[in-house]
LOMARTOR-923606 format. One record per residue (C-alpha): x, y, z; chain; residue in one letter. Coordinates in steps of 0.5 Angstrom, whole numbers. Layout:
! LOMARTOR-923606
+-------+-------+-------+-------+-----+
|     x |     y |     z | chain | res |
+-------+-------+-------+-------+-----+
|     X |     Y |     Z |     A |   A |
...
+-------+-------+-------+-------+-----+
END
This chain:
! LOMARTOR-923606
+-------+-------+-------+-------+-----+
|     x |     y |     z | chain | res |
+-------+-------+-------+-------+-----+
|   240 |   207 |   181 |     A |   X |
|   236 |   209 |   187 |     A |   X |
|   235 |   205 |   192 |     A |   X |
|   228 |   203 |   195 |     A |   X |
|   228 |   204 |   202 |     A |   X |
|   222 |   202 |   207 |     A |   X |
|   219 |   205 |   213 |     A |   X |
|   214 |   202 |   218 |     A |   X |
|   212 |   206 |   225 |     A |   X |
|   208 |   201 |   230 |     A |   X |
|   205 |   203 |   236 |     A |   X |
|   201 |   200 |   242 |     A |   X |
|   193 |   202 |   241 |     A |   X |
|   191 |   206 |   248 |     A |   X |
|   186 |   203 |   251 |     A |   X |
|   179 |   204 |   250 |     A |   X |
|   181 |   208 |   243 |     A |   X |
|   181 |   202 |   237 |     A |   X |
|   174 |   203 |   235 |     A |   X |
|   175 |   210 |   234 |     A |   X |
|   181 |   208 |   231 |     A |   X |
|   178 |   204 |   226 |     A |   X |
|   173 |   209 |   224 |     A |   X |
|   179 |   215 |   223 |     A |   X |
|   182 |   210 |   218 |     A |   X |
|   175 |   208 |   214 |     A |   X |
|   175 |   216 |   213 |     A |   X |
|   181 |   215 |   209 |     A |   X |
|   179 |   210 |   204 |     A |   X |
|   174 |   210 |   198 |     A |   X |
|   172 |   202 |   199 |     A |   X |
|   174 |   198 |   205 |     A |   X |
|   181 |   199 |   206 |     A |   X |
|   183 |   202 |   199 |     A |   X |
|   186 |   209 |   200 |     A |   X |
|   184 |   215 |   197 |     A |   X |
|   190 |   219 |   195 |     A |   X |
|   187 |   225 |   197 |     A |   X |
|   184 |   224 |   202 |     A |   X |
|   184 |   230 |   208 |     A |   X |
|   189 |   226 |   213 |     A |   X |
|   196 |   223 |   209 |     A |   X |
|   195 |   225 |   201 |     A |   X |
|   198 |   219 |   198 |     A |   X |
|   199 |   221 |   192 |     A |   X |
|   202 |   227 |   195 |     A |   X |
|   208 |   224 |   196 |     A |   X |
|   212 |   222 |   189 |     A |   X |
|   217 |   217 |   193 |     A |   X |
|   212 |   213 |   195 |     A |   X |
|   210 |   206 |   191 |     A |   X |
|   205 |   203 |   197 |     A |   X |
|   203 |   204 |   204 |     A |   X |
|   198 |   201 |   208 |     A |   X |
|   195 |   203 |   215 |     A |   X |
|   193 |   197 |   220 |     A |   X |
|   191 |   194 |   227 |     A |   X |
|   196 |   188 |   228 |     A |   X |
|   192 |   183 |   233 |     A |   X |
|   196 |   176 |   233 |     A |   X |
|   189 |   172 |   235 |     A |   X |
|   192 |   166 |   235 |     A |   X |
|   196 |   168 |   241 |     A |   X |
|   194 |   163 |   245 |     A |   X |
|   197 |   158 |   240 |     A |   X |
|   203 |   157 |   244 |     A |   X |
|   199 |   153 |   250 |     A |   X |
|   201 |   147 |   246 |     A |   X |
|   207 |   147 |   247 |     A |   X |
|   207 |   147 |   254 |     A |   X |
|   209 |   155 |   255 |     A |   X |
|   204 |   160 |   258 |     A |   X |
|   200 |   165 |   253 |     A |   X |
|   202 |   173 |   253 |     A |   X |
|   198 |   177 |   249 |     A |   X |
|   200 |   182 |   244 |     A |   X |
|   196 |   188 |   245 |     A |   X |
|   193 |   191 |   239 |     A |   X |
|   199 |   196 |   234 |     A |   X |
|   197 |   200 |   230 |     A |   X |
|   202 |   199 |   223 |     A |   X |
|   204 |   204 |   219 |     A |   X |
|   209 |   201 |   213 |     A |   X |
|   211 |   204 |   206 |     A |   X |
|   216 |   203 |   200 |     A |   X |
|   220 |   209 |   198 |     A |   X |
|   224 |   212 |   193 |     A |   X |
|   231 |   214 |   197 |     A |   X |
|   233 |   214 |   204 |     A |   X |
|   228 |   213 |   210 |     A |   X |
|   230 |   220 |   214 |     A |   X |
|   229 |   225 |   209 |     A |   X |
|   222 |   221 |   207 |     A |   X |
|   219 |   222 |   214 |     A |   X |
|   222 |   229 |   216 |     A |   X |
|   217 |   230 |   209 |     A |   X |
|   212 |   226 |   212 |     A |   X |
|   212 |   230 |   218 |     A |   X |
|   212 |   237 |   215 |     A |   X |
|   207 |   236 |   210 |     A |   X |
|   201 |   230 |   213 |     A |   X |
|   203 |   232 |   220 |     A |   X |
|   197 |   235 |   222 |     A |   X |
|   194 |   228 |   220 |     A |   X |
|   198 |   225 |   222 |     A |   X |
|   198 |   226 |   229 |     A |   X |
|   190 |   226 |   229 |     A |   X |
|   192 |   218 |   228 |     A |   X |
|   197 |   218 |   232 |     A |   X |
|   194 |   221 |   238 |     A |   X |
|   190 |   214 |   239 |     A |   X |
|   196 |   211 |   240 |     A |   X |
|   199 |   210 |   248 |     A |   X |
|   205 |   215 |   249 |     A |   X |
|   204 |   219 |   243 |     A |   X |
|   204 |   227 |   245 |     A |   X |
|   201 |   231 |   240 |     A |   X |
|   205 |   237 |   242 |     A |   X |
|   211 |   233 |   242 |     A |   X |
|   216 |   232 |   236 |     A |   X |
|   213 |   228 |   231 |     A |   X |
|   219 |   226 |   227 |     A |   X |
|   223 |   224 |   233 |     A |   X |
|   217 |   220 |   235 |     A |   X |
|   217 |   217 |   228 |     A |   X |
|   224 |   215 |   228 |     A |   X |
|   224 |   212 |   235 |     A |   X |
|   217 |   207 |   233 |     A |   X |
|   220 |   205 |   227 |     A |   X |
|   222 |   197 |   226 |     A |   X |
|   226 |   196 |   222 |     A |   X |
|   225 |   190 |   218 |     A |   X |
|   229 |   183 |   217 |     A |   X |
|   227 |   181 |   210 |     A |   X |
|   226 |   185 |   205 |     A |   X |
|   224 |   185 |   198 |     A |   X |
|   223 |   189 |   192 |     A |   X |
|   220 |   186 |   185 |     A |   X |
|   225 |   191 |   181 |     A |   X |
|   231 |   194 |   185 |     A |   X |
|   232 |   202 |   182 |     A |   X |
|   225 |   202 |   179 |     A |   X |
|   222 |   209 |   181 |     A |   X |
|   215 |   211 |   182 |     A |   X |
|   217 |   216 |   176 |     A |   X |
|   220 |   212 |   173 |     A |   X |
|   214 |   207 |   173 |     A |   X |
|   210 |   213 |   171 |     A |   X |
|   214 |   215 |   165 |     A |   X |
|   214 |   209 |   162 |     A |   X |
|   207 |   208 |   163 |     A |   X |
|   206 |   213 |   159 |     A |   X |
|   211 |   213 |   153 |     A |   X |
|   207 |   206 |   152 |     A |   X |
|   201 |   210 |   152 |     A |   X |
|   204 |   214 |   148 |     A |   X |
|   207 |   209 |   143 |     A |   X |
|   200 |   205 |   143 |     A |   X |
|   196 |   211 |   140 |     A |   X |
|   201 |   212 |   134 |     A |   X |
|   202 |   207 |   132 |     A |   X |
|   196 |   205 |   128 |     A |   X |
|   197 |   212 |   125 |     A |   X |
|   204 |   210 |   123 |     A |   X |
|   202 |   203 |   120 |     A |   X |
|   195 |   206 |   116 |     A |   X |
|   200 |   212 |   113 |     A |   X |
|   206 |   207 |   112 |     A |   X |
|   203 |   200 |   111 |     A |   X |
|   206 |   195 |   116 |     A |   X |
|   211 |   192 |   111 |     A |   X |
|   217 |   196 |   113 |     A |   X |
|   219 |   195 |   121 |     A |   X |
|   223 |   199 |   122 |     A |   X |
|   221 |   205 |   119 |     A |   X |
|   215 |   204 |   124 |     A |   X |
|   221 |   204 |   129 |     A |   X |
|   224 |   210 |   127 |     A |   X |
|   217 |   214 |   126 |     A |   X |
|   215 |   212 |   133 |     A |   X |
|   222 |   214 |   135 |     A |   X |
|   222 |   221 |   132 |     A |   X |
|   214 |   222 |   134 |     A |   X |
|   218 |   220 |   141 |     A |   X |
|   223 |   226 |   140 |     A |   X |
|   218 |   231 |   139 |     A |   X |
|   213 |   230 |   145 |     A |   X |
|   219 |   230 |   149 |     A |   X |
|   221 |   237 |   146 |     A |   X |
|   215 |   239 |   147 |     A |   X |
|   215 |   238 |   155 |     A |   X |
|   209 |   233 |   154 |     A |   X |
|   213 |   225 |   155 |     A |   X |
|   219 |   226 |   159 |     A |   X |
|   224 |   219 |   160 |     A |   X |
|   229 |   221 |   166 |     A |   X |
|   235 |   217 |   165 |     A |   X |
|   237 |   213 |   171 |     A |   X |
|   241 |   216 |   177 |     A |   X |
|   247 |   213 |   180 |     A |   X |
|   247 |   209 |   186 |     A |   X |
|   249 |   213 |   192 |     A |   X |
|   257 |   212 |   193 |     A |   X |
|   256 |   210 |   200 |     A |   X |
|   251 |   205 |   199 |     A |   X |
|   255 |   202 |   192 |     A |   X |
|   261 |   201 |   197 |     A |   X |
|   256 |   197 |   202 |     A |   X |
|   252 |   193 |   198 |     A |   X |
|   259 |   191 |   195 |     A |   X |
|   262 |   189 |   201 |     A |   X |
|   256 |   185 |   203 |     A |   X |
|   256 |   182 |   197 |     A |   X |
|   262 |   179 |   197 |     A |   X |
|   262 |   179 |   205 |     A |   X |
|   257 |   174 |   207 |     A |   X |
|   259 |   168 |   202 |     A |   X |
|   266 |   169 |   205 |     A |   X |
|   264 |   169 |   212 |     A |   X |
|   260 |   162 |   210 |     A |   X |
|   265 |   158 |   207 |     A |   X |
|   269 |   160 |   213 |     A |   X |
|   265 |   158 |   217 |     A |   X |
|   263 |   151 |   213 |     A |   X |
|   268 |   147 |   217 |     A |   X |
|   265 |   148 |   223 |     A |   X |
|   257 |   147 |   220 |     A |   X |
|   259 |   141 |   217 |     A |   X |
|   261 |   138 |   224 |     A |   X |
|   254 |   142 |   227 |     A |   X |
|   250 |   139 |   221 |     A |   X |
|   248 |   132 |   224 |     A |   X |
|   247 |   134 |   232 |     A |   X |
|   243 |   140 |   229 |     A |   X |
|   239 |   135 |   224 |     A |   X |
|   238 |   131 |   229 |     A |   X |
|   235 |   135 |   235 |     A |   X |
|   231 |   139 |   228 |     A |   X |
|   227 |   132 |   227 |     A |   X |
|   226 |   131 |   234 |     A |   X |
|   222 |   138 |   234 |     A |   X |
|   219 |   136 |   228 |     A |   X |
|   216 |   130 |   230 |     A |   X |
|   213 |   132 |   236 |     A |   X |
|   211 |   140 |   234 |     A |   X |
|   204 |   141 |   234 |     A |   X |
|   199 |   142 |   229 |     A |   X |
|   194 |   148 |   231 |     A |   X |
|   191 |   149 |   225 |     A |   X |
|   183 |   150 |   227 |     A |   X |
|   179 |   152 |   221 |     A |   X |
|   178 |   160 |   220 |     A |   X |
|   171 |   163 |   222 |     A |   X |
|   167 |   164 |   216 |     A |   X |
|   164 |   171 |   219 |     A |   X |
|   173 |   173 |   220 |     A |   X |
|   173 |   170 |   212 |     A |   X |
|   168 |   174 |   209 |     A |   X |
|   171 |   181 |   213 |     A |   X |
|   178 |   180 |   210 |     A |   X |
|   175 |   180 |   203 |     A |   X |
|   171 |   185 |   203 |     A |   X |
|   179 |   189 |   203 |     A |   X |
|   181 |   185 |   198 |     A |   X |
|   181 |   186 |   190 |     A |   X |
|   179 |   194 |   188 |     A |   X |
|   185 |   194 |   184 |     A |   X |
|   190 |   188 |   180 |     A |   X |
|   194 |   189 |   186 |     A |   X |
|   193 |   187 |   193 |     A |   X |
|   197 |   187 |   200 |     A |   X |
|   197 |   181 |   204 |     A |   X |
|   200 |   182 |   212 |     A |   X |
|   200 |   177 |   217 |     A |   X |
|   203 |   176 |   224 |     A |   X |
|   204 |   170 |   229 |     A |   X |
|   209 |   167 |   234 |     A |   X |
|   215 |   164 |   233 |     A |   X |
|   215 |   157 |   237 |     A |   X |
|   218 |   158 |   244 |     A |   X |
|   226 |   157 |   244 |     A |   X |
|   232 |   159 |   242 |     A |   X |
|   234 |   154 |   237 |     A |   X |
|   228 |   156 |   233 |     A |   X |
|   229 |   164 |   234 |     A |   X |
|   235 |   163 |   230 |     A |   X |
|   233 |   159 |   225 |     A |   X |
|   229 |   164 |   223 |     A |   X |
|   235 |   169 |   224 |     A |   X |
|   240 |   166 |   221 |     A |   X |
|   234 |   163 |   215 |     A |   X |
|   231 |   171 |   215 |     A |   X |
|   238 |   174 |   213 |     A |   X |
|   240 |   169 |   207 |     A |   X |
|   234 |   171 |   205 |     A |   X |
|   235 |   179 |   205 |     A |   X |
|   241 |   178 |   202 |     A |   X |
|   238 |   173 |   196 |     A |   X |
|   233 |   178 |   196 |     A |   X |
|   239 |   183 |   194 |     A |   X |
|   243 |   180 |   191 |     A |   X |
|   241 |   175 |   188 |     A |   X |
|   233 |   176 |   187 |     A |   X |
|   231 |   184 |   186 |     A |   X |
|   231 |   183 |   178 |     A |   X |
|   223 |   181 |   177 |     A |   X |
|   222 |   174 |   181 |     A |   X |
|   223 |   172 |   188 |     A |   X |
|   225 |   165 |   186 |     A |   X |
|   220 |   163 |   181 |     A |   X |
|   215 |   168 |   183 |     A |   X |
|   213 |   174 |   178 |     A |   X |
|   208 |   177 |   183 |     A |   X |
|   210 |   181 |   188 |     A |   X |
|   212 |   189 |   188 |     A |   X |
|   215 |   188 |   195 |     A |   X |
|   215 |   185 |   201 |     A |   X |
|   218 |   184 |   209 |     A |   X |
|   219 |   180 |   214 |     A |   X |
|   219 |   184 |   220 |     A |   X |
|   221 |   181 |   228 |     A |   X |
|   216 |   183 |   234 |     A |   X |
|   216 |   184 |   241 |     A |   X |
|   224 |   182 |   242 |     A |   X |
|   223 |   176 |   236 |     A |   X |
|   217 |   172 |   239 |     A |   X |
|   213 |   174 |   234 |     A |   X |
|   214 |   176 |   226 |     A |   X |
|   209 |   179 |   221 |     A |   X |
|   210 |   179 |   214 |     A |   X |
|   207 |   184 |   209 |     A |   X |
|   207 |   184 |   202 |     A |   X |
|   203 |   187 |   196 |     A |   X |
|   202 |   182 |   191 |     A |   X |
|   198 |   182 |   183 |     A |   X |
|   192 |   177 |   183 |     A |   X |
|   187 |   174 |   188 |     A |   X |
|   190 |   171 |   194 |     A |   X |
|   188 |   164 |   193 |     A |   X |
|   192 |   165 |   186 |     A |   X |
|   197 |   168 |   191 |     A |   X |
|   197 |   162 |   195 |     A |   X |
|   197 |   157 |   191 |     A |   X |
|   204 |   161 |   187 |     A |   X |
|   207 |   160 |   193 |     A |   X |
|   205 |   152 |   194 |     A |   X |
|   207 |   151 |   187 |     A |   X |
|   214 |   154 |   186 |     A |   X |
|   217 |   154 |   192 |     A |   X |
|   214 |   151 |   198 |     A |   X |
|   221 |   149 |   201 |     A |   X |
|   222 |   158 |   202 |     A |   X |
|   216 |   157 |   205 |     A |   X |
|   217 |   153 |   210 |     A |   X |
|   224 |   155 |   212 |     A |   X |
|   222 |   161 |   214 |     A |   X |
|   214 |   161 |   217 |     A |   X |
|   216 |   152 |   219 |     A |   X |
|   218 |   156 |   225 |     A |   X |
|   211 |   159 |   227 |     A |   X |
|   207 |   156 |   232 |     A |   X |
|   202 |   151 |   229 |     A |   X |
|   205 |   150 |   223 |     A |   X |
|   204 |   144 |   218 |     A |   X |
|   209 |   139 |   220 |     A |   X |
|   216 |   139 |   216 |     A |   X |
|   221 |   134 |   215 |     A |   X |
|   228 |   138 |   215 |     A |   X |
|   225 |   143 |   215 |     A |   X |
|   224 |   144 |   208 |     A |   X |
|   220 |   139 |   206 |     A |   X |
|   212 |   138 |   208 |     A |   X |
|   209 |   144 |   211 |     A |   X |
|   207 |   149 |   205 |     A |   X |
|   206 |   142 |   201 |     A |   X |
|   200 |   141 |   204 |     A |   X |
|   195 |   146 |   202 |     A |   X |
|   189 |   146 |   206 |     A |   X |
|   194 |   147 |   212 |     A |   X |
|   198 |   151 |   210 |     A |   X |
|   192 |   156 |   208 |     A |   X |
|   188 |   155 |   214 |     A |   X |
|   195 |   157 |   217 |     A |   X |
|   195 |   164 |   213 |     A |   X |
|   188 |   166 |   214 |     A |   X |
|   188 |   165 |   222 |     A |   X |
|   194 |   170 |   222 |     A |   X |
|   192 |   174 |   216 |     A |   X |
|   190 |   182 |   219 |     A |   X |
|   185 |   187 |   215 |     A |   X |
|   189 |   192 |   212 |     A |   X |
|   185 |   198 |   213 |     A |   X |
|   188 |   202 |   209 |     A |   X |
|   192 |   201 |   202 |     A |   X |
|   195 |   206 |   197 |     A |   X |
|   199 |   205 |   191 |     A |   X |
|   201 |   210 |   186 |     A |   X |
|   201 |   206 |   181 |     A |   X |
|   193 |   202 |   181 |     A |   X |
|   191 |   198 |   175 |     A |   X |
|   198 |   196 |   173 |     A |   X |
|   201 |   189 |   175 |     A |   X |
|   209 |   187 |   176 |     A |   X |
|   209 |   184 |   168 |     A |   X |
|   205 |   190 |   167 |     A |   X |
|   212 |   194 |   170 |     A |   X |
|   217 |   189 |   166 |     A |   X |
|   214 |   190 |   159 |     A |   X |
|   214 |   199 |   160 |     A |   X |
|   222 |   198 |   162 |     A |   X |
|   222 |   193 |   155 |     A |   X |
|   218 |   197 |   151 |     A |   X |
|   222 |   203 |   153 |     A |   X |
|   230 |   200 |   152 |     A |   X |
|   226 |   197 |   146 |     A |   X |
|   225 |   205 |   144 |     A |   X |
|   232 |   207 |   146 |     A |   X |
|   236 |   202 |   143 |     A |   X |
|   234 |   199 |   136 |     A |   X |
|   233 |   192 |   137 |     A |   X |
|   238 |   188 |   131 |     A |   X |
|   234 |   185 |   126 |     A |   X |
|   227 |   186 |   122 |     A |   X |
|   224 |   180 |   127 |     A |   X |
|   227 |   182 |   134 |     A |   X |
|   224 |   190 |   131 |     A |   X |
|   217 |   186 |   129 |     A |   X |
|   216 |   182 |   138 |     A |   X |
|   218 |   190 |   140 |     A |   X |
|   212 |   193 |   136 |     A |   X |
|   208 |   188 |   139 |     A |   X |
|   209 |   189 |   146 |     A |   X |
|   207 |   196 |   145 |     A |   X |
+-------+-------+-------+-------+-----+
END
């Protein structure tokens, strides 16, 4: 199969540039913050790698949090954020970046401190390019041609089959089958409903992702003995942090509401990021380490077939450490409403919630770490939509289509290749169409 794989280049604003910036962001869009796939600077759609990206400022605003726990506050200077999930490997993704969209690049760029525009942009690129701590993918090996195939074999098979069944008459399933195959063959030898068969994994990466599958359980129960001797100091220094951890969860300006509304909901899809500090210490930085790894590799290994856990919704979705891990930004893209969003969480797994962001300043309090916390709802909200960040600017190559929509493409196709056994199993394939 192909492999995702992400990118995601930050750079501090320069001083005195973010409104400019923010205009020069605004002119890529065809409603606030939703791409034009064409537009003059990065023509998304230009890129058939590439599932999403987005364009955003990070400013943490509840920087000043971390004064409850006795630590003096350090600002983040404003980033510009520009993330993406790709088809392939990363390297050759940004040296055809560059070449194509570098004019436009570099004009959005230029707002950034330290960027030369006559320098080397590939190489600035690389150099700004943070690597992610988690990272998720709806359905690992799904191609952004493969998303478009299947979308229109179904477009395809849609409008043929109500010809086949007033020519043929509904009794027989598998005739409609066949028909529905052969008129398949035909578009295909025409040119007109191309299916590419999956490709292989790369080698190297096969040979990886075996040897991290095997070896990270392997290093866990080796080092069983020494957690079970570990787990009562650390429980107990974890309940002492829990129960005197402060709460900051201030209620979210209506005015901040109402802006990062108006860069929601123009599509079935929506992209969600946030950033905030990580609670001072040691103990909590490695939590959250050691909580983001297991996470990655349940992500790849255990997950990644169309769920996280109980959850359906997302496409992809990273974790991602800042500022030498004092602080974490998480970024998805998501189907539905946010409050849906939120709730989906809340209801199927809170518990994963709280492991990870239970580590953030101002969280909801917890009880060994997975219990509390996300479960309660008006909290747990509050502390979302104070670290929420405006995306200024979102693309996906294939809008109106949901995950569910995804999953049902790749059935309907499988369905078509290999004749479902028995008159019923054929008549739920038709129905899917």
């Amino acid at each position: 199969m192909t492999p995702q794989t992400t990118f995601l280049i930050m750079a501090p604003v320069a001083s005195g540039r973010l409104e400019a910036l923010r205009a020069l962001l605004g002119r890529m869009t065809l409603e606030p913050g939703y791409a034009d796939p064409e537009n003059a600077l990065v023509p998304f759609g230009a890129f058939d790698r590439l599932h999403v990206a987005r364009f955003f400022v990070v400013e943490v605003g509840t920087w000043r949090e971390i004064e409850a726990h006795g630590v003096a506050a350090e600002p983040y200077p404003p980033h510009l954020a520009f993330l993406g999930d790709i088809d392939g490997d990363r390297e050759s993704f940004l040296a055809e970046l560059a070449e194509r969209a570098g004019d436009g690049l570099r004009r959005i760029f230029a707002h950034c401190e330290g960027f030369d525009p006559d320098a080397d942009l590939l190489a600035w690129m690389r150099a700004q390019n943070v690597r992610e701590a988690a990272n998720y993918v709806n359905m690992r090996g799904r191609t952004v041609r493969q998303v478009h195939e299947e979308a229109a074999l179904r477009r395809a098979l849609r409008e043929r089959l109500p010809l086949l069944a007033a020519e043929h008459g509904t009794g027989d399933a598998t005739r409609l089958h066949d028909g529905l195959a052969a008129h398949v063959r035909d578009e295909q030898g025409a040119g007109r409903l191309p299916l590419t068969p999956e490709a292989p994994t790369p080698p190297a990466r096969a040979v990886a992702e075996a040897a991290e599958k095997v070896g990270v359980p392997l290093a866990l129960l080796l080092a069983a003995p020494l957690v079970l001797v570990a787990a009562p100091f650390f429980l107990a220094y974890l309940r002492r942090l829990e129960r005197t951890d402060p709460e900051v969860l201030p209620r979210p300006e209506d005015a901040r509401t109402a802006r990062l509304g108006t860069f929601e909901g123009h599509d079935v899809t929506n992209p969600f990021s946030a950033a905030g500090d990580l609670k001072p210490g040691l103990f909590r930085r490695s939590i959250a380490t050691v909580a983001l790894f297991l996470l990655n590799y349940a992500s790849r290994h255990i997950y990644g077939r169309g769920y996280l856990t109980r959850v359906q919704t997302i496409h992809f979705a990273r974790w991602v450490f800042l500022d030498d891990k004092r602080r974490v930004m998480f970024c998805s893209n998501y189907d539905g409403a946010l409050e849906a969003y939120m709730d989906d969480f809340i209801n199927k797994v809170a518990w994963g919630l709280n492991l990870v962001f239970s580590n953030g300043v101002g969280y909801p309090s917890t009880r060994y770490l997975i219990k509390g916390g996300a479960e309660q709802e008006t909290k747990f909200k509050r502390y979302l939509r104070n670290r929420q960040q405006p995306t200024e600017v979102w693309y996906k190559a294939y809008p109106g289509l949901t995950a569910f929509d995804l999953a049902e493409n790749a059935r309907i196709r499988q369905g078509l290749e290999r004749r479902p056994s028995g008159e019923a199993a054929i008549r739920q394939w038709l129905a899917r169409i």
